[in-house]
Backbone atoms as SQL, in Angstrom:
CREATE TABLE atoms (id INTEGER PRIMARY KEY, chain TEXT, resi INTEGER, resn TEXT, atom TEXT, x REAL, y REAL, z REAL);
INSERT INTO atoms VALUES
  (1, 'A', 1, 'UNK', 'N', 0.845, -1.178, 0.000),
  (2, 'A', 1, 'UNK', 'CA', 0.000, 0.000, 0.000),
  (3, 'A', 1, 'UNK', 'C', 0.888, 1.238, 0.000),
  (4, 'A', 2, 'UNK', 'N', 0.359, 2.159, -1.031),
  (5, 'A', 2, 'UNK', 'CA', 1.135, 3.034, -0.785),
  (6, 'A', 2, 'UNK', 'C', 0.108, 5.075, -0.358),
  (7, 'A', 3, 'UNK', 'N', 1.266, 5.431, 0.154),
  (8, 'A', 3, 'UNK', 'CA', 0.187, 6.687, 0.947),
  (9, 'A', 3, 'UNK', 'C', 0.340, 7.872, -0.519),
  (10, 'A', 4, 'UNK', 'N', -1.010, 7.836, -1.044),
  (11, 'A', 4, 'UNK', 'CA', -1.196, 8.404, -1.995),
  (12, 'A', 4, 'UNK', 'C', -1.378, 10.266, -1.489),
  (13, 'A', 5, 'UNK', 'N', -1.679, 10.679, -2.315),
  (14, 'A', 5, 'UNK', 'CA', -1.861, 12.202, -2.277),
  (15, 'A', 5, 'UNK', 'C', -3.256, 12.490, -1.275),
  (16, 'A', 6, 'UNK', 'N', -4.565, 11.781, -1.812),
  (17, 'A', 6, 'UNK', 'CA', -5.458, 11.662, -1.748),
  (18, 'A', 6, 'UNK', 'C', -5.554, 11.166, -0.031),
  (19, 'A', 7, 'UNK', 'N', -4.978, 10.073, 0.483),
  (20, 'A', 7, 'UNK', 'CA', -4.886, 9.561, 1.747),
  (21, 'A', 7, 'UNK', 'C', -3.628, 10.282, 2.658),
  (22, 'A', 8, 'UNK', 'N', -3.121, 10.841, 2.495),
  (23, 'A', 8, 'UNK', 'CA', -1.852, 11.968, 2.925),
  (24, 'A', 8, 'UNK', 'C', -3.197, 12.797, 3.191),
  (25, 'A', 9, 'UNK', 'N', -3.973, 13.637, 2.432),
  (26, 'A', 9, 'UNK', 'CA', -4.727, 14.584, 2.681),
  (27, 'A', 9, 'UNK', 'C', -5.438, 14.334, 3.840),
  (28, 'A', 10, 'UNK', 'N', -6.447, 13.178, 3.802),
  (29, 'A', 10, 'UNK', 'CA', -7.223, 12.494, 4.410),
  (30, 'A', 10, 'UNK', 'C', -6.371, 12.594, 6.078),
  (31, 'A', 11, 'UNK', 'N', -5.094, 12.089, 5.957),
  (32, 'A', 11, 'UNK', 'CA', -4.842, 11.818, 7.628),
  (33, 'A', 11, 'UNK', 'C', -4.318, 13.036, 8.069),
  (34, 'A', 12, 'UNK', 'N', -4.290, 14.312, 7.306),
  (35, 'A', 12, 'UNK', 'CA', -3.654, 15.391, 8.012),
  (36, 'A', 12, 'UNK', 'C', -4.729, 16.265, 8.419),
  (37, 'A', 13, 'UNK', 'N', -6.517, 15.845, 8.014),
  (38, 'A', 13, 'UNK', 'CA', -7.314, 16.519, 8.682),
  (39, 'A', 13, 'UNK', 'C', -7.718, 15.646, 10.016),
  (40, 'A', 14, 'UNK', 'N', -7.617, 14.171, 10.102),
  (41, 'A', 14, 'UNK', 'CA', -7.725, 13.280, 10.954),
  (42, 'A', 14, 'UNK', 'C', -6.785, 14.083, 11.858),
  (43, 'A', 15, 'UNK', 'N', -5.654, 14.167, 11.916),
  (44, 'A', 15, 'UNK', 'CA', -4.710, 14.617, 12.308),
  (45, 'A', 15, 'UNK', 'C', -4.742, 16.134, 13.089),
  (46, 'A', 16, 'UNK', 'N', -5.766, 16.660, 12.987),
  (47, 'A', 16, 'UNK', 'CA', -6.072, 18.235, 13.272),
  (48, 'A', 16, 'UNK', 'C', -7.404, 18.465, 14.135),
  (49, 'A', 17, 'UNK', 'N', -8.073, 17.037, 14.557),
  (50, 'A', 17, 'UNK', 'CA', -8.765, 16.746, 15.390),
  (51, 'A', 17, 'UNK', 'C', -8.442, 17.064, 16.545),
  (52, 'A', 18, 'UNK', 'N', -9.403, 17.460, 18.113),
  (53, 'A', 18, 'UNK', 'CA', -8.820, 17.531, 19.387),
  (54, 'A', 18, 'UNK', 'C', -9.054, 16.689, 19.686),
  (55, 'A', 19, 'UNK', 'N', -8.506, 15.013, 20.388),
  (56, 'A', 19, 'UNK', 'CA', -9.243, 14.581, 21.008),
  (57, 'A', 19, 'UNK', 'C', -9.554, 14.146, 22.092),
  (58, 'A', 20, 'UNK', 'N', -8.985, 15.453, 23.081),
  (59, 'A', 20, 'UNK', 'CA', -9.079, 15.647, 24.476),
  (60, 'A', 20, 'UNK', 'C', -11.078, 16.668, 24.665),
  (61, 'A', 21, 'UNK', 'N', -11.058, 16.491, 23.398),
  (62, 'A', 21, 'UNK', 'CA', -12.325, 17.148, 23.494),
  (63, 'A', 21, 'UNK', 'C', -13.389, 16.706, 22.397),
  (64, 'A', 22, 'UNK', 'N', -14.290, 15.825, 22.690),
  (65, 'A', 22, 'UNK', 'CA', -14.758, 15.651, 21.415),
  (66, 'A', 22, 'UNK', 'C', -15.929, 16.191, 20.705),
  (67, 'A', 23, 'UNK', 'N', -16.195, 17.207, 21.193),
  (68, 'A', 23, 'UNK', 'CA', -17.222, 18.279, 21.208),
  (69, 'A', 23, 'UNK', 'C', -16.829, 18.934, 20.176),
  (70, 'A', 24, 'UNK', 'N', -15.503, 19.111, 20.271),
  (71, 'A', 24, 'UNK', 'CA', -14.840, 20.055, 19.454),
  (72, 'A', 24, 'UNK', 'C', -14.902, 19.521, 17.832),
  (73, 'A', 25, 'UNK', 'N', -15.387, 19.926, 16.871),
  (74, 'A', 25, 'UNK', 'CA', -15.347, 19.965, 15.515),
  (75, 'A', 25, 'UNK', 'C', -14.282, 20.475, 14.646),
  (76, 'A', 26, 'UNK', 'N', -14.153, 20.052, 13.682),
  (77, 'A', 26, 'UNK', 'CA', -13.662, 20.682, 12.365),
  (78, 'A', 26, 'UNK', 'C', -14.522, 21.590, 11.632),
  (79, 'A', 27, 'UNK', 'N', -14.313, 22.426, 11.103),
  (80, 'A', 27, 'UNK', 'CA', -15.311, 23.202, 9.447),
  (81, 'A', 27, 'UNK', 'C', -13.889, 23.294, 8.528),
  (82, 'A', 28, 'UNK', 'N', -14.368, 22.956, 7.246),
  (83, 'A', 28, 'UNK', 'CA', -13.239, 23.291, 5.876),
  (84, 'A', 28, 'UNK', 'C', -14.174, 24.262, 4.798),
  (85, 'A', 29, 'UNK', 'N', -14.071, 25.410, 5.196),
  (86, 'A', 29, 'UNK', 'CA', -14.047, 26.385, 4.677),
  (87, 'A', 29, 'UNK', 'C', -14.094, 26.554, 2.878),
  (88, 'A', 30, 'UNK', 'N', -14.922, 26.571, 2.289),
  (89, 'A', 30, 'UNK', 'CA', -15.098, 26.747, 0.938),
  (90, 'A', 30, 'UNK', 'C', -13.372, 27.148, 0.538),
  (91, 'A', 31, 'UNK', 'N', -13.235, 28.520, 0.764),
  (92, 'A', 31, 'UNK', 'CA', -12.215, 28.619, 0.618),
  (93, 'A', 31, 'UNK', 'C', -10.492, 27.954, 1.102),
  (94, 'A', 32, 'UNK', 'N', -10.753, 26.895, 1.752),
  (95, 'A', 32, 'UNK', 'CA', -9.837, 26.292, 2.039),
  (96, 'A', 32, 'UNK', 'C', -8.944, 25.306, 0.948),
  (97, 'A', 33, 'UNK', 'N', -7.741, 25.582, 0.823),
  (98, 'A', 33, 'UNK', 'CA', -7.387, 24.421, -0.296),
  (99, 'A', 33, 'UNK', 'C', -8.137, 23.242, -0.791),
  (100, 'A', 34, 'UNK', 'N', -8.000, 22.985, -2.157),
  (101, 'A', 34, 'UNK', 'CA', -9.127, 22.290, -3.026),
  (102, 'A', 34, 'UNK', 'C', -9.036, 20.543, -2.204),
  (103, 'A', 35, 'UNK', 'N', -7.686, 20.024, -1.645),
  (104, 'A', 35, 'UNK', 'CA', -7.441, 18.867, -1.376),
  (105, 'A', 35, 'UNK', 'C', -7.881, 18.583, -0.073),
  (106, 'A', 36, 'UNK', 'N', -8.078, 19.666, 0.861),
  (107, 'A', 36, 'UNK', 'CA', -8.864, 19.516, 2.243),
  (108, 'A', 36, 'UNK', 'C', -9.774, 19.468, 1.971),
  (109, 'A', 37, 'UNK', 'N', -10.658, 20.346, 1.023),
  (110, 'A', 37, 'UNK', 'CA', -12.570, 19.966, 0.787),
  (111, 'A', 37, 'UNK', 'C', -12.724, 18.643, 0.236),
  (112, 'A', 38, 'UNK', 'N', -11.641, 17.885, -0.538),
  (113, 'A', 38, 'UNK', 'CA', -12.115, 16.466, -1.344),
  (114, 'A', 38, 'UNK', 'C', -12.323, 16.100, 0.064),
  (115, 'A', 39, 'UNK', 'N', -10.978, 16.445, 0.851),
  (116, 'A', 39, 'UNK', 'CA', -10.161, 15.251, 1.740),
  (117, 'A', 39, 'UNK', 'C', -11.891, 15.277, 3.031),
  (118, 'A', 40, 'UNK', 'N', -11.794, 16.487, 3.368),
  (119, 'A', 40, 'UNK', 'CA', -13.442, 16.203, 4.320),
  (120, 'A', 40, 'UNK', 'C', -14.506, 15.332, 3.313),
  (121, 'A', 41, 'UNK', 'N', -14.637, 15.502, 2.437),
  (122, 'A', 41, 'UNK', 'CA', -16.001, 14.817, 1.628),
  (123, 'A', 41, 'UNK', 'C', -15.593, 13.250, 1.641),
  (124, 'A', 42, 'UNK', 'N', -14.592, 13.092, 1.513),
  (125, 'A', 42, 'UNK', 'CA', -14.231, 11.622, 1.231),
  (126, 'A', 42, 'UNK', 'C', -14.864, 11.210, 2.683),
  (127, 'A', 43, 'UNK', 'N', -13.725, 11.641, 3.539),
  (128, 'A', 43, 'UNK', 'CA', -13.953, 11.494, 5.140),
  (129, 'A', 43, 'UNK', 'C', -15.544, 11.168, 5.366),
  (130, 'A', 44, 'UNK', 'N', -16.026, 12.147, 5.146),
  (131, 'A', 44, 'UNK', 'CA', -18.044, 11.912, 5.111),
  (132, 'A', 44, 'UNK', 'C', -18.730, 10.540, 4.476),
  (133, 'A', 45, 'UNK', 'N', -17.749, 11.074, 3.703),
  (134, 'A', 45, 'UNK', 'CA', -18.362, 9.277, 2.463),
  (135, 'A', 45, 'UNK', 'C', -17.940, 8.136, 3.415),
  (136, 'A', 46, 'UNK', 'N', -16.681, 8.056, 4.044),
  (137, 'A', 46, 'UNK', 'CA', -16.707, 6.829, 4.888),
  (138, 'A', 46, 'UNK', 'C', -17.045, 6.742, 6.196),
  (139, 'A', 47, 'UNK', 'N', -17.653, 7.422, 5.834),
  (140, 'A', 47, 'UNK', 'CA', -18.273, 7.214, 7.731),
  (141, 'A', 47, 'UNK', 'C', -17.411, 8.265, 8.789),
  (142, 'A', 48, 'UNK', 'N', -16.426, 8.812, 8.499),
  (143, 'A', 48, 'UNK', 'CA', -15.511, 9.141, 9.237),
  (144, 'A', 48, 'UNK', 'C', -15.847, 10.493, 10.562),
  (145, 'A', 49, 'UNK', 'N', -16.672, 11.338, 9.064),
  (146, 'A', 49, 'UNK', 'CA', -17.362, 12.556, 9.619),
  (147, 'A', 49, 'UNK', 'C', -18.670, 12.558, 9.682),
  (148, 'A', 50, 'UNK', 'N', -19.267, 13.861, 10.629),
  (149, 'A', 50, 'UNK', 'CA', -20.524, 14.091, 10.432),
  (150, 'A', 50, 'UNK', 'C', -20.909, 14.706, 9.322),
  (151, 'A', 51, 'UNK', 'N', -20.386, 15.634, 8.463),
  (152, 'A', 51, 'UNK', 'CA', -20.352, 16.716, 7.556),
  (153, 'A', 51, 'UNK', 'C', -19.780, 16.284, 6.786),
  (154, 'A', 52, 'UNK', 'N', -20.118, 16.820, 5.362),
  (155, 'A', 52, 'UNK', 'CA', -19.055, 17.008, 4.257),
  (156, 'A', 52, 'UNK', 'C', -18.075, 18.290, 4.417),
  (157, 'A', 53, 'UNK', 'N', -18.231, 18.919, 5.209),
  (158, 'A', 53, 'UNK', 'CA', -17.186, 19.732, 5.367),
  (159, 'A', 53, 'UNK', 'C', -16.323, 19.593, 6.708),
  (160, 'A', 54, 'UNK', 'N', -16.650, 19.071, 7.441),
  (161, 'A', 54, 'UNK', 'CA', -15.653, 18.537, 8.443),
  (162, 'A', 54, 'UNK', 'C', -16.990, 17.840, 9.720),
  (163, 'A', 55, 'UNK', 'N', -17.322, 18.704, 10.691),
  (164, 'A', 55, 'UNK', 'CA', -17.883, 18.466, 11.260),
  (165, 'A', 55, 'UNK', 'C', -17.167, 17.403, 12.954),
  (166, 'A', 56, 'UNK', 'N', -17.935, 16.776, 13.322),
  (167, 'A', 56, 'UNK', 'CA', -17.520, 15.760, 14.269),
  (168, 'A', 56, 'UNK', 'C', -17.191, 14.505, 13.718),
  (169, 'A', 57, 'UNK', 'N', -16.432, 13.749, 14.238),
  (170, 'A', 57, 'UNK', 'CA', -16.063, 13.013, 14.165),
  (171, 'A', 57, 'UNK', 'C', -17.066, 11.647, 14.866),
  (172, 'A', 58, 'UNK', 'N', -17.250, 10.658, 13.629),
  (173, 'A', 58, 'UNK', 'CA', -18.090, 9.566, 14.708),
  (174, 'A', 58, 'UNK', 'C', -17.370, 8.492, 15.187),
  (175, 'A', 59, 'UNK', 'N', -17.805, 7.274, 15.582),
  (176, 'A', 59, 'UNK', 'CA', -16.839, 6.832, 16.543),
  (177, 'A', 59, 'UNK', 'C', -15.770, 6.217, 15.645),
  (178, 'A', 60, 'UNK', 'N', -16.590, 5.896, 14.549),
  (179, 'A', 60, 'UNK', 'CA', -15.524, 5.184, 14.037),
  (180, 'A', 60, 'UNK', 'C', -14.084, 6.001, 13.048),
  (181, 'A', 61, 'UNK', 'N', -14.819, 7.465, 13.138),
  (182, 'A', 61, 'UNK', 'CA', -13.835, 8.540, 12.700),
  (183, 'A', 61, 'UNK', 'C', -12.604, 8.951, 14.148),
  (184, 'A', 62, 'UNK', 'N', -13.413, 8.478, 15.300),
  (185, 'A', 62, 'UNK', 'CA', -12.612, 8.711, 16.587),
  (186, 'A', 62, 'UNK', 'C', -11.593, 7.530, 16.613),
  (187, 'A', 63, 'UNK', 'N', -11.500, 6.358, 16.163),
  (188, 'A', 63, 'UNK', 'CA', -10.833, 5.507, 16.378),
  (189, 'A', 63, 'UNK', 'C', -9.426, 5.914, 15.279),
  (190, 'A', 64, 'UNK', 'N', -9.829, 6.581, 14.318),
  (191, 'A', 64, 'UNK', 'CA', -9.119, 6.597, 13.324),
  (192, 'A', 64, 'UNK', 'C', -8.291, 8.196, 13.390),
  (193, 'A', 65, 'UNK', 'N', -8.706, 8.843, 14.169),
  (194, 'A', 65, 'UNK', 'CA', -8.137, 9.975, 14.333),
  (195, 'A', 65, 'UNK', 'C', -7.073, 9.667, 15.562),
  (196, 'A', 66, 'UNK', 'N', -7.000, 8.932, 16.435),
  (197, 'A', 66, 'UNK', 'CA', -6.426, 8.034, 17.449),
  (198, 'A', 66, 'UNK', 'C', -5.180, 7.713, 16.835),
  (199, 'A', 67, 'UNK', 'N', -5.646, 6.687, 15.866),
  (200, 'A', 67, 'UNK', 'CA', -4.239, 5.730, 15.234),
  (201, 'A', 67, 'UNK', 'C', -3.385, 6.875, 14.436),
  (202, 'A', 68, 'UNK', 'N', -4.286, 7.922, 13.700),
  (203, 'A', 68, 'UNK', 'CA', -3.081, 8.793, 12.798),
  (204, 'A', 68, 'UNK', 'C', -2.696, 9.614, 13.517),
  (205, 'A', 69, 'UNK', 'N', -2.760, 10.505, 15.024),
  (206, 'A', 69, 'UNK', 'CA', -2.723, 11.376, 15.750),
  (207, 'A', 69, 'UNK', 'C', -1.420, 10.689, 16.134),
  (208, 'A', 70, 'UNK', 'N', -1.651, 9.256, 17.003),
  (209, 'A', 70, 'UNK', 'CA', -0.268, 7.956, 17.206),
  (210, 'A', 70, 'UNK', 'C', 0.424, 8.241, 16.395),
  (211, 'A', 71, 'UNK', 'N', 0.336, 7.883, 15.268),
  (212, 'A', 71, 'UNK', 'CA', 1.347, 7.230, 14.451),
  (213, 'A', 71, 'UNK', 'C', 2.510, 8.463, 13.779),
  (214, 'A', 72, 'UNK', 'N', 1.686, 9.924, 14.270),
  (215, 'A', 72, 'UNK', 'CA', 2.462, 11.360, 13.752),
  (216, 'A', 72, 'UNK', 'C', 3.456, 11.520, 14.977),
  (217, 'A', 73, 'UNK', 'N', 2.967, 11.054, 15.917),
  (218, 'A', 73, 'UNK', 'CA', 3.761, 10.871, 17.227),
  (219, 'A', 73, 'UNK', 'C', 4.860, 10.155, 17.342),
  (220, 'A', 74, 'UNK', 'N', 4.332, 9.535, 16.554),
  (221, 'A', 74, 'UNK', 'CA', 5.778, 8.213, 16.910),
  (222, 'A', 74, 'UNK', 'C', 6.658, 8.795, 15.758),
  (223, 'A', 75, 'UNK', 'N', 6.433, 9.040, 14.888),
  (224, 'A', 75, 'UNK', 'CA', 7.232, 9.197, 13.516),
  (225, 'A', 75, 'UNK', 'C', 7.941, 10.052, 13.718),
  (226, 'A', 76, 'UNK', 'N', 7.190, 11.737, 14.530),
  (227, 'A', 76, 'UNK', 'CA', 8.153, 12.414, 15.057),
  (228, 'A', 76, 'UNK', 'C', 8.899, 12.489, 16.086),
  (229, 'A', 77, 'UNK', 'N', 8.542, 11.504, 16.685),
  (230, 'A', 77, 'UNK', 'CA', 10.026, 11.265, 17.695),
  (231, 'A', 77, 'UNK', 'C', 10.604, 10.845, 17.350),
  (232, 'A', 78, 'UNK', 'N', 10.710, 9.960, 16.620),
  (233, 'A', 78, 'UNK', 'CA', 12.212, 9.028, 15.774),
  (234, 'A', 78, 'UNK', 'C', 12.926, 9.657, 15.251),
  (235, 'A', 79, 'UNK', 'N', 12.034, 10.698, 14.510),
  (236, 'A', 79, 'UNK', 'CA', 12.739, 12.215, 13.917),
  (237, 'A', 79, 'UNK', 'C', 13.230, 12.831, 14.704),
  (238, 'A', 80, 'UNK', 'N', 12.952, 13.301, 15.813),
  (239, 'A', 80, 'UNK', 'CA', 13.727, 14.315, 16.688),
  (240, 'A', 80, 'UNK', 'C', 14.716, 13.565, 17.394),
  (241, 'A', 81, 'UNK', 'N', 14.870, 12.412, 17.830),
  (242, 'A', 81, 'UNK', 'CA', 15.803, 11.354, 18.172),
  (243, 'A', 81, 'UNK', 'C', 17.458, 11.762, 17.736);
């Protein structure tokens, strides 16, 4: 598998989630770069979000904002290492 353009997009709004708060939402802004509005719509299409434009996250968007939130964590510590 490889991390396409399309799924790069996808985990850097996953990625911009709070999730010490889950109240807290996303919005992607019309005017926001063209690859964050796919990247929320996709997100919507799989279940991820409430919104096509960002919205909350459902659970199964919470599980997944978890693992890529992790996995930016770990990557950058190895980096700063």
């Amino acid at each position: 598998m490889t991390f396409t353009p399309d799924l790069v997009a996808e985990l850097e709004l996953l990625a911009l989630f709070n999730l010490s708060n889950t109240q807290e939402g996303l919005k992607v802004h019309h005017v926001a770069a063209p690859q964050a509005i796919a990247a929320a719509q996709r997100l919507h299409d799989k279940g991820l979000v409430t919104q096509a434009d960002g919205g909350y996250l459902t659970s199964l968007g919470l599980e997944a904002a978890e693992h890529a939130q992790s996995l930016v964590t770990i990557l950058s510590v190895s980096e700063n290492a």
